[in-house]
N, C-alpha and C positions, 0 to 999 in steps of 0.2 A: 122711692124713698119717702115718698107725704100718704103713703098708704097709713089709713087706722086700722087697728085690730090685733089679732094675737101675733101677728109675725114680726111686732116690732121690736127694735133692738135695745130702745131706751125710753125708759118715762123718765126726764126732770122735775120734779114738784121743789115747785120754788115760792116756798110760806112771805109773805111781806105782812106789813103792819104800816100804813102810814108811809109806805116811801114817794107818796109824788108822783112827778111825772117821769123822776129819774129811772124807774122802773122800764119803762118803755124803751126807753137805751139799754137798760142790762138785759132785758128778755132779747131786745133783735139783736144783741151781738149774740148772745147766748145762741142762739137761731142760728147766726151765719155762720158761725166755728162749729157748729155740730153739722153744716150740714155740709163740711167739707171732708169731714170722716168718711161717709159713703155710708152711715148705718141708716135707719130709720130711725125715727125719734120723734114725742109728741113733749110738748111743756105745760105744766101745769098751773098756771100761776093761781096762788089761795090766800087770802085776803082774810085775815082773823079778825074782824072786825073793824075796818080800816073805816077810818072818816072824813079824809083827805080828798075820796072822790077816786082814787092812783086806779079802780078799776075799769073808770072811764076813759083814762088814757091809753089802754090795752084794746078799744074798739077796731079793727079793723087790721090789727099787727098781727100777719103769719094766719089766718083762719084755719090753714090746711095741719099747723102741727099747734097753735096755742090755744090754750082752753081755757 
């Protein structure tokens, strides 16, 4: 299921702007309810020019599906 590459069954991309550290709660739940699906799946999180910092609190969350 934490395989990367063409077999997988979903990409989430999930745009923020300035959310904080609240982010880091919505991506691991995001995380733990998909990975009870059985699909595989990797998450995107993309930062449009965020100045909050919110993409240093994503260091170390899920390595094998967030990016």
């Amino acid at each position: 299921m934490w395989e990367r590459g063409p077999d997988l069954d979903l990409t989430v991309v999930l745009p923020c702007f300035n959310p904080g550290t609240r982010v880091r709660d919505t991506i691991d739940e995001l995380v733990r309810t998909l990975a009870t699906t059985g699909a595989s799946f990797e998450v995107i999180a993309v930062s449009d020019g965020s100045t909050d910092g919110s993409e240093g609190s994503l260091t170390g969350l899920w390595p094998e599906v967030v990016r």
